[in-house]
C-alpha positions in Angstrom: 1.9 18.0 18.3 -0.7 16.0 16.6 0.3 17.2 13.2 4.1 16.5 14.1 2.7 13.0 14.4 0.7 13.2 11.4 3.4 14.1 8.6 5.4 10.9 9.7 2.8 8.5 9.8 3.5 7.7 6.0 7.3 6.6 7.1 5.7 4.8 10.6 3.2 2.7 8.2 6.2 2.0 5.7 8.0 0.3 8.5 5.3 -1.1 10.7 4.1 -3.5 7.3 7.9 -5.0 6.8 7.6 -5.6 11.0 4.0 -7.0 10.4 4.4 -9.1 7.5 7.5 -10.8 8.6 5.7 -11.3 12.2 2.5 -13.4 10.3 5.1 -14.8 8.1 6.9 -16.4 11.0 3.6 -17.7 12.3 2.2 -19.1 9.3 3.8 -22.7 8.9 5.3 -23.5 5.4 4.7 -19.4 4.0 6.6 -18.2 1.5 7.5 -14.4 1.0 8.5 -15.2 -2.9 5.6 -17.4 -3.8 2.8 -16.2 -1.6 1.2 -13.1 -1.4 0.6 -10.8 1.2 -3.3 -10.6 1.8 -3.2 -15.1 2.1 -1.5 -13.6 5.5 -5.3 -13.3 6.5 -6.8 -16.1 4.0 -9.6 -17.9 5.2 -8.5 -20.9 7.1 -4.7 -20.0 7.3 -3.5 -20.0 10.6 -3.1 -16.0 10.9 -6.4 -15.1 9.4 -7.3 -13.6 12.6 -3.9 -11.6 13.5 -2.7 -10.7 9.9 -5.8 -8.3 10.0 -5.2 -6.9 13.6 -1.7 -6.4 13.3 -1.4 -5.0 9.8 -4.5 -4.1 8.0 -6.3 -2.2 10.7 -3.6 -0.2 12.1 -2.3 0.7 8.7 -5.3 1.8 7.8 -5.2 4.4 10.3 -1.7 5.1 9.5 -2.5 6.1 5.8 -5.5 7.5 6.3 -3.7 9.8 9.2 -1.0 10.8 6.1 -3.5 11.3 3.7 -5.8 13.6 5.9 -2.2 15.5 6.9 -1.8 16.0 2.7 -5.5 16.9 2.4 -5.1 19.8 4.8 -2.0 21.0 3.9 -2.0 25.1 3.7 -0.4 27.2 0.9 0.3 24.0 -1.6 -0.7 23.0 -4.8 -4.7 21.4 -4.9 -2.8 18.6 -6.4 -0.8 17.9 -3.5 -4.4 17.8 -1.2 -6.2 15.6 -3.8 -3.4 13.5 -3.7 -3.9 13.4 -0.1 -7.4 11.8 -0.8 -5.8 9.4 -2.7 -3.6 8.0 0.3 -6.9 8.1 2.3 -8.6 6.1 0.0 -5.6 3.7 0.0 -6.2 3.8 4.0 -10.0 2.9 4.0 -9.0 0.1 1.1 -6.5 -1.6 3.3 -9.6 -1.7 6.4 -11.6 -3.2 3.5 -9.1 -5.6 2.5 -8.5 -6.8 5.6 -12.3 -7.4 7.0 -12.9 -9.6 3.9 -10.6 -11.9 3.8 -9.2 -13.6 0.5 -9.7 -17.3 -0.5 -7.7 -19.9 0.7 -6.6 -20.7 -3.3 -5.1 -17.6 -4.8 -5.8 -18.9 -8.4 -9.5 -20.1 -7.7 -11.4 -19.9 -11.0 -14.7 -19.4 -8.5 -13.9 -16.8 -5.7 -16.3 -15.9 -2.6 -18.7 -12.8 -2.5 -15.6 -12.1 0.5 -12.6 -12.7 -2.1 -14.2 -10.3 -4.8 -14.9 -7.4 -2.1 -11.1 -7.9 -1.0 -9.9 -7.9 -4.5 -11.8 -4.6 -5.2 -10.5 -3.2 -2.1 -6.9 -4.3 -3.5 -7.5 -2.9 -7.1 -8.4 1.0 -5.4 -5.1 0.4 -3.0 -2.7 -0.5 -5.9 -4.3 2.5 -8.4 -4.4 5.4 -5.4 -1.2 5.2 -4.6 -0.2 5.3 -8.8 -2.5 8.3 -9.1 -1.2 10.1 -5.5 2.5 10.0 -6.8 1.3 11.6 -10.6 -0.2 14.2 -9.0 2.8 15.1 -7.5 5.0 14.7 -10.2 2.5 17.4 -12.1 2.1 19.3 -9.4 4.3 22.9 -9.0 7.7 22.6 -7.9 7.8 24.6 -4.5 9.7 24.4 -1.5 7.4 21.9 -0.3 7.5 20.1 -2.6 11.3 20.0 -4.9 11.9 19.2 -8.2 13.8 15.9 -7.2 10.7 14.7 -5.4 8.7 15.6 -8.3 11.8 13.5 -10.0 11.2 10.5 -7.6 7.6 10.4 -7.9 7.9 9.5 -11.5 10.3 6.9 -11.0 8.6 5.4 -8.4 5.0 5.2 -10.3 7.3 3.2 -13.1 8.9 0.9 -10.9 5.6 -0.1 -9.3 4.0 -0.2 -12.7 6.7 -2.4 -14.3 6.9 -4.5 -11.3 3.0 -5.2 -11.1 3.2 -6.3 -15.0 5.7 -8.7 -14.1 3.2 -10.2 -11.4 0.3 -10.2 -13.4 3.3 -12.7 -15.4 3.9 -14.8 -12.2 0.5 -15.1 -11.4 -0.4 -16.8 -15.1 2.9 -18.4 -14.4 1.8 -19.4 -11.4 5.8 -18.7 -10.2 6.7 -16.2 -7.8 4.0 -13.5 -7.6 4.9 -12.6 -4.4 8.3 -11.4 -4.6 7.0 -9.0 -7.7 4.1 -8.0 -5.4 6.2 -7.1 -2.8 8.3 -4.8 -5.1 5.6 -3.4 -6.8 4.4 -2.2 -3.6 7.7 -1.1 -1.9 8.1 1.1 -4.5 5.5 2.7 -3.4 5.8 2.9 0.2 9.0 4.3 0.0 7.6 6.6 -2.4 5.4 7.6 1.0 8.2 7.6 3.4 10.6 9.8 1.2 7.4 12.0 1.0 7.0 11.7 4.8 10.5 12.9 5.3 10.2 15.5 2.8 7.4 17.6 4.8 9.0 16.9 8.4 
């Protein structure tokens, strides 16, 4: 039963974030999906600083680390396929991080708080575990647990995130829309995670 629940917590975390980020969005006067990005959800001094945290960080925290524990101890797979699991764990203890130490209030500040550079770090090892999870995959044997076209998909997503982080890093010295290539960068890989989720159930 509780590893039933375990192998879908990667597709459960995939959709609570669209839920939780549209919920904070609605509350936070003026925000906007395209231009903003997630974490000024729980900025300091923006009106969902408090909730963004409760309702998204924390519990998909628990969510990822759930998955990637459920990866780690997978029997008769690849070590590949259990390091990767490591990797979503870390992503899960990254979001907690991200989420107790909130970003500033100015994105672009040229002088960021002890709090913003401890969120940032905690952003960086989210963004490049869930690059590294999907590689291991893709190098990993191809099995019945894990098929070729996932192998396939993990590739393709690891470039789509890639290509559409680049394209923020743009944004951001554009200072344009960083948030809608933020949000694509990391879709990609969170369906990446609920494909792999439905692939084990």
């Amino acid at each position: 039963m509780f590893e039933s629940i375990a192998v879908y917590s990667g597709l459960i975390a995939t959709i609570w974030i669209f839920v939780g980020v549209y919920i904070a969005g609605r509350l936070y006067a003026g925000y906007d999906h395209s231009k903003q990005f997630c974490s000024e959800l729980g900025a300091t001094g923006s009106p969902t600083e408090k909730l963004s945290p409760l309702i998204n960080n924390y519990p998909l925290g628990f969510l990822f680390c759930f998955f990637g524990w459920y990866l780690a101890q997978l029997p008769s797979v690849s070590i590949l396929v259990n390091i990767a699991g490591w990797f979503v764990v870390a992503h899960g203890i990254g979001t907690w991080v991200a989420g107790y130490f909130p970003m500033d209030a100015d994105p672009f500040t040229k002088n960021p708080t002890l709090n913003c550079k401890i969120h940032s770090c905690a952003g960086v090892i989210m963004l490049l575990s869930l690059v590294v999870a999907p590689i291991l995959i893709a190098i990993s044997p191809t099995t019945e647990t894990i098929p070729l076209y996932f192998r396939i998909l993990s590739i393709v997503s690891v470039v789509a995130a890639v290509y559409s982080l680049f394209a923020m890093a743009k944004a951001v010295k554009n200072q344009s829309n960083p948030g809608l290539h933020q949000r694509f960068s990391y879709g990609f890989q969170l369906i990446w995670l609920s494909v792999f989720s439905l692939v084990l159930a």
